[in-house]
C-alpha positions as CSV (number, residue, x, y, z in Angstrom):
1,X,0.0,0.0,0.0
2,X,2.7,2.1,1.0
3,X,4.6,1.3,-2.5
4,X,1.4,2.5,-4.3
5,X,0.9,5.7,-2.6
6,X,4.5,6.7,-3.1
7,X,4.2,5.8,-7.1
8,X,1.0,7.9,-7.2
9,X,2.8,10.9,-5.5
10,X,6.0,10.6,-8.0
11,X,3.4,9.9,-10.9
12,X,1.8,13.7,-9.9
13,X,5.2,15.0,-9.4
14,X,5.9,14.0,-12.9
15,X,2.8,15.4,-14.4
16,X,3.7,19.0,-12.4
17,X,6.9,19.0,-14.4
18,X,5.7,18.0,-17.7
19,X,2.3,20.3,-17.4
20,X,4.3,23.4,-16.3
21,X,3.2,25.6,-18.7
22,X,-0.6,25.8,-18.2
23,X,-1.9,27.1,-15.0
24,X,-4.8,24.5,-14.6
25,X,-3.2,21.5,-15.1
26,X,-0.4,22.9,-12.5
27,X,-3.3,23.1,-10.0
28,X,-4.5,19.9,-10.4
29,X,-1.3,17.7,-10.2
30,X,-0.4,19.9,-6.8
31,X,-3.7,19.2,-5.6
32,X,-3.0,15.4,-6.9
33,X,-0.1,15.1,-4.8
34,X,-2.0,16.8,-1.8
35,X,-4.5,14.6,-1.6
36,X,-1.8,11.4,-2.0
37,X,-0.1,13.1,1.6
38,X,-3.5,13.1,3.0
39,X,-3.9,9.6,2.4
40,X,-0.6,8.5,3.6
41,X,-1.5,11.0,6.6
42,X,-4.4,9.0,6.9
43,X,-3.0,5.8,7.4
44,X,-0.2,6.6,9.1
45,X,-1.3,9.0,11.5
46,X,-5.0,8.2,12.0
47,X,-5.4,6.7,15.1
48,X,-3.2,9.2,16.6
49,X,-3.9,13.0,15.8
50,X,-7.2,13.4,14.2
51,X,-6.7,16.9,14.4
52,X,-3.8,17.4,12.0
53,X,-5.0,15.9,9.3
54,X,-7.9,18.1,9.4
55,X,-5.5,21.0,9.9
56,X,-4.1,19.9,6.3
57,X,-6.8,19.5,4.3
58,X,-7.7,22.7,5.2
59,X,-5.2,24.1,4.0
60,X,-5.5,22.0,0.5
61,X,-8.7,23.4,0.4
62,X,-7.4,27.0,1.2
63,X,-4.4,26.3,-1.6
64,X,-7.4,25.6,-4.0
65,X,-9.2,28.5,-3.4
66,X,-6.2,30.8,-3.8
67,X,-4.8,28.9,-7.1
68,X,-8.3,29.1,-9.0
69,X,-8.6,32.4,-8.1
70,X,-5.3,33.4,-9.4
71,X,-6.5,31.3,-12.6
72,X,-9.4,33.5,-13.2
73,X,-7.1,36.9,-12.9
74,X,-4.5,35.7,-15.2
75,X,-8.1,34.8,-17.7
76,X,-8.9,38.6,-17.4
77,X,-5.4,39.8,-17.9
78,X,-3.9,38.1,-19.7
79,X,-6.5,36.3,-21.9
80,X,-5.3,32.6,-21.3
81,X,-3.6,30.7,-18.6
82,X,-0.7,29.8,-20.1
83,X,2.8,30.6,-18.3
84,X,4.8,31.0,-21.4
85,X,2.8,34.5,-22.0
86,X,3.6,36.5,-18.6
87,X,6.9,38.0,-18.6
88,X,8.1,40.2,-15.7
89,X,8.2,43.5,-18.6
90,X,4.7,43.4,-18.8
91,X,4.0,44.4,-14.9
């Protein structure tokens, strides 16, 4: 089980580097990999502190909330959510 989560986490880690130029799919292999340290949370820490692993996905969720929201300013500004486009001249 152990093996498994640890291949799922290097899987996400390989989609983040190979996705790096579009926002969205940046977003959703981080949360990937998130939610594959919650699980090994989960079965590692469960039966002793409840409380941190709520503590975490809260903050997953919070990391969420803040990367779709950057998502939909870099849509208004920028047009698209590609990375190649935003250049440090623009600003």
């Amino acid at each position: 089980m152990t093996s498994l989560i640890i291949m799922l986490y290097v899987i996400g880690a390989f989609v983040l580097f190979m996705n790096r130029y579009y926002l969205m799919m940046i977003l959703m292999s981080i949360e990937f990999i998130y939610m594959n340290l919650l699980l090994m949370l989960c079965i590692y820490f469960c039966m002793f502190n409840i409380l941190g692993i709520f503590t975490f996905l809260i903050s997953i969720v919070c990391e969420a909330g803040l990367g779709l929201s950057l998502l939909v300013m870099m849509s208004f500004f920028y047009g698209n959510e590609m990375m190649k486009t935003m250049s440090l001249i623009k600003c």
